[in-house]
LUMVEXDREN-997515 format. One record per residue: residue in three letters; x, y, z of N, C-alpha, C in turn. Coordinates in pm, whole numbers, plus 50000, padded with zeros to 5 digits. Atoms other than C-alpha are relative to their C-alpha. Layout:
N
AlaXYZXYZXYZ...
//
This chain:
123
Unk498735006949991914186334395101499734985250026Unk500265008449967914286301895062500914984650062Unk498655007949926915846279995353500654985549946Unk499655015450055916056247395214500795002049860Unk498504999350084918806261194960500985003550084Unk498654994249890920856277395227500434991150125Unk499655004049912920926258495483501014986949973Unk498915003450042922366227995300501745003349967Unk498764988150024924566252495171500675002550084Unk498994995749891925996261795474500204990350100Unk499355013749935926246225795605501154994849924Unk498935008350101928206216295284501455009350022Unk499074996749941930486243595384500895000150066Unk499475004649859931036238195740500764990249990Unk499025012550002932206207895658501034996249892Unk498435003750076935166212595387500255010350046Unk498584990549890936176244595613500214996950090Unk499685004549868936146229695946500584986949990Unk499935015249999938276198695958501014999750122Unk499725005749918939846184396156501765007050087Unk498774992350039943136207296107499795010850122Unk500804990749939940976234096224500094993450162Unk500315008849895939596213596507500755004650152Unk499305002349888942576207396684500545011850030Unk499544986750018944346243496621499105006350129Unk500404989049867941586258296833499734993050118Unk500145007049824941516229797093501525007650096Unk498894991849925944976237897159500595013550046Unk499984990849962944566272397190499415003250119Unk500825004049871941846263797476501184995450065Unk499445003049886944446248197617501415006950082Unk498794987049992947476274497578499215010950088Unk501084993349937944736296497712500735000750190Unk500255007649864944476273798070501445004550075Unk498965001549992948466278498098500475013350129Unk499684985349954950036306898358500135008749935Unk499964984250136950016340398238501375002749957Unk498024999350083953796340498228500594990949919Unk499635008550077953736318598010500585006349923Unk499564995950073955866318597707500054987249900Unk500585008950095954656298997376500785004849855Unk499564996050113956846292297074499324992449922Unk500495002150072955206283296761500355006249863Unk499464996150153955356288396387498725010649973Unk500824986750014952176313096428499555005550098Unk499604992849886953076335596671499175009650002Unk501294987949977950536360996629498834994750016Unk501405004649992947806338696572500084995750161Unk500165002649850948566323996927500105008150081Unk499874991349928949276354697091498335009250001Unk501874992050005945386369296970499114988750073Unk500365007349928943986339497100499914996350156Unk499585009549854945656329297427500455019050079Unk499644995049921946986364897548501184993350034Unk498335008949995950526343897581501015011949922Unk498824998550052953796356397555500684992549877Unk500075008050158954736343097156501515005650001Unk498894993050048958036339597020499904989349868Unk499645006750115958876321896653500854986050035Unk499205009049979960316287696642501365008949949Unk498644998650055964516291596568499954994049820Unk499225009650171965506288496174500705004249969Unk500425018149991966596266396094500244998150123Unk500045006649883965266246896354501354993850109Unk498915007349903967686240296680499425003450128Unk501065003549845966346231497026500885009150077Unk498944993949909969786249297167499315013850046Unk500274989350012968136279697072499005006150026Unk501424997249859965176281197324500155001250088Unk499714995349802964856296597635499644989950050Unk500095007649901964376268797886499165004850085Unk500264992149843962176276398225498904994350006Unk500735007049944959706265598435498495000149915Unk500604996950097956976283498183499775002149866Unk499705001850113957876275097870499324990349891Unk500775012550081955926253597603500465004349845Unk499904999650146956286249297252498294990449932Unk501385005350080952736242396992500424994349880Unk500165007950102953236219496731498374999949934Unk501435003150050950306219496460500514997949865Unk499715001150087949936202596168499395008849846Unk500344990750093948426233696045500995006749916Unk498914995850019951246249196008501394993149966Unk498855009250059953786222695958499584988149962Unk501155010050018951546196595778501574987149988Unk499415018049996953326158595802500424995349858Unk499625002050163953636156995391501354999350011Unk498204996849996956956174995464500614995750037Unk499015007749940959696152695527500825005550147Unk499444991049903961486184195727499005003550115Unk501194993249891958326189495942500094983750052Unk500065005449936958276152796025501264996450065Unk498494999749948961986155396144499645008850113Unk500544993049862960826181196354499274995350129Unk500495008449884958196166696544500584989950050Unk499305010849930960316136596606500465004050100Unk498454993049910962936157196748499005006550107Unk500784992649836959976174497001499884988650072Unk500545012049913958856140597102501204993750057Unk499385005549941961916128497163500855007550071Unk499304993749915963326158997387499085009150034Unk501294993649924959946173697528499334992550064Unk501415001949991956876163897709499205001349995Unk501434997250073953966160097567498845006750139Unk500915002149879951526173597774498515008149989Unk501554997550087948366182697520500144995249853Unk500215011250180947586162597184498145000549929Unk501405000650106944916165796949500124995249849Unk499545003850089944696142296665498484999349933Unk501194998750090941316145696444499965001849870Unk500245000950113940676136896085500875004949930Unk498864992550043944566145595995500425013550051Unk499134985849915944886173896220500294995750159Unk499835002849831946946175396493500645011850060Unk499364993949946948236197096753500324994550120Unk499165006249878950536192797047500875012950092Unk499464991149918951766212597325501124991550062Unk498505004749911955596206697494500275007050101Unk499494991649920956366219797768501934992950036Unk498315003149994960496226697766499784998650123Unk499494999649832960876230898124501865004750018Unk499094994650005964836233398210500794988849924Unk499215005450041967676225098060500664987750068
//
């Protein structure tokens, strides 16, 4: 077997599957992780964060409305631009609307990927 074909090979890989998208996706799962166990995490991939983190997962509301979230002391919402990439006019309406009625309080921005944690808190 000869390494000096493969190993390139599986550098040239690594690096158009892992980007930066990636990256942040599983930083913020490290950090959904860290969170109380009663937590409760809405997101647009609710299973994927629930295999990860052990978190209580529920689906964002659609169409999107902030009314239509539980509130409480354990509450966060994950923004990623895995899942709602920034191209989309309607995805950057969204994030506006977190930033400007959440707090931020985890960000990961790497080579066009980002993720972001909110914690609602109360109404």
């Amino acid at each position: 077997m000869d390494l000096s074909i493969i190993i390139p090979t599986f550098v040239t890989f690594y690096h158009q599957e892992v980007t930066g998208t990636n990256r942040c996706f599983s930083k913020s799962m490290g950090f959904i992780k860290s969170l109380p166990e009663d937590s409760l995490i809405y997101s647009d991939e609710s299973p994927i964060v629930y295999y990860y983190t052990n978190k209580k997962t529920r689906f964002y509301p659609n169409p999107w409305d902030k009314e239509k979230l539980e509130y409480g002391k354990n509450v966060y919402l994950l923004y990623s631009s895995y899942d709602k990439p920034l191209y989309i006019d309607e995805n950057v309406v969204f994030r506006k609307d977190l930033k400007n009625s959440f707090n931020e309080i985890f960000s990961c921005n790497e080579d066009w990927g980002i993720s972001e944690v909110y914690h609602i808190g109360k109404k």
